[in-house]
C-alpha positions in Angstrom: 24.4 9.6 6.1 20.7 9.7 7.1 20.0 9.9 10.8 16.4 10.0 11.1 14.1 8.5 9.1 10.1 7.8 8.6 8.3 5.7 7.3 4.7 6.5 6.1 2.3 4.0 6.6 -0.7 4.6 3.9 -3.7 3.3 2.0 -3.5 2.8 -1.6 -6.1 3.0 -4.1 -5.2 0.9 -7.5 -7.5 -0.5 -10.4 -6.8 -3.9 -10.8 -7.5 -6.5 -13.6 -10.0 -9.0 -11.5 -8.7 -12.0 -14.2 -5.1 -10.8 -14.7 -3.5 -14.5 -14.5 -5.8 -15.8 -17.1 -4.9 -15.2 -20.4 -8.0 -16.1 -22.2 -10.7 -14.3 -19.9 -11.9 -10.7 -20.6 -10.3 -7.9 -18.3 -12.7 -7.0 -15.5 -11.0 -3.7 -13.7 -11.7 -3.7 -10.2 -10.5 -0.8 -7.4 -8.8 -2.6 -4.2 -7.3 -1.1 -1.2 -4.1 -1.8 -0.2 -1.8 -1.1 2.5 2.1 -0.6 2.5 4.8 1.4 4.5 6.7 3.9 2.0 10.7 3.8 2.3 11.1 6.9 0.4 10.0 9.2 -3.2 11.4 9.9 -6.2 10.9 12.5 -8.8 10.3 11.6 -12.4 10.4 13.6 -15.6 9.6 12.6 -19.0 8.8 14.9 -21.7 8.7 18.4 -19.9 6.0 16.2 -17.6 7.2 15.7 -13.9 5.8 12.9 -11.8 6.0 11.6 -8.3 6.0 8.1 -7.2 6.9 6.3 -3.7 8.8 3.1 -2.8 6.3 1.0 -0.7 6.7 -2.1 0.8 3.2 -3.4 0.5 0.8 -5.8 2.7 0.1 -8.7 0.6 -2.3 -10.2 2.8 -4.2 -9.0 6.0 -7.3 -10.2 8.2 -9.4 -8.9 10.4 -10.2 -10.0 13.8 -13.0 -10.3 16.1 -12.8 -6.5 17.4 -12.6 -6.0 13.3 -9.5 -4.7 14.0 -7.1 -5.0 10.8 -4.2 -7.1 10.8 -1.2 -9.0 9.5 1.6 -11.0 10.0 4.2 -9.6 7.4 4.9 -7.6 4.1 5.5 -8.3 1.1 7.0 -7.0 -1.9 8.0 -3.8 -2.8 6.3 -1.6 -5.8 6.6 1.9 -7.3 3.1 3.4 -6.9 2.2 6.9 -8.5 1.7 9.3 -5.4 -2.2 9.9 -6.5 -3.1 6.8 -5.6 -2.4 7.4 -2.1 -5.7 8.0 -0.4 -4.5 8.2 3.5 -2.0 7.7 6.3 -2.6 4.8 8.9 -0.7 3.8 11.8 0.9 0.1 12.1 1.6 -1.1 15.3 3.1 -4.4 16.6 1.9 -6.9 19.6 4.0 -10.2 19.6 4.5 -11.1 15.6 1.1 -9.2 14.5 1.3 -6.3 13.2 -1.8 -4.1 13.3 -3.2 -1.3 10.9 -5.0 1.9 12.8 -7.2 3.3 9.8 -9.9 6.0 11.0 -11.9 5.5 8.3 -12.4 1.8 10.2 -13.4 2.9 13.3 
């Protein structure tokens, strides 16, 4: 049984297809920034090769206020992300049913 736990709150860099729900429109790869809270990692290996990925809850959508503090109201689904494309850890904090994101690289 797990007593303590942690969750990671981080920043994830992943290349998107701008046009992805239209079939008929040429891919346009775009790099977006997402935020998620990782439950926990997992080891792969295929073919000698070993490679690690995280859980993570992600943030589907988030605002920013008038102090352009970053925030949102709650997560979405979860995803396996490679762990490469985790650029930094931020800091989530809750005041009534927001939830804010502390990011250094936004203040």
């Amino acid at each position: 049984k797990i007593k303590g736990r942690n969750n990671y709150s981080v920043v994830i860099n992943i290349t998107v297809d701008k046009y992805a729900h239209f079939s008929n429109i040429t891919p346009e790869l775009i790099e977006k920034e997402i935020f998620g809270e990782v439950e926990y990692f997992i080891m792969h290996k295929h073919n000698e090769l070993e490679r690690i990925f995280a859980y993570v809850r992600k943030i589907d959508k988030y605002e920013e206020d008038n102090y352009g503090l970053i925030y949102f109201n709650k997560f979405g689904g979860f995803q396996f992300i490679e762990i490469i494309g985790i650029d930094r850890c931020v800091g989530f904090f809750k005041i009534e049913n927001l939830y804010y994101i502390l990011d250094r690289e936004k203040i």
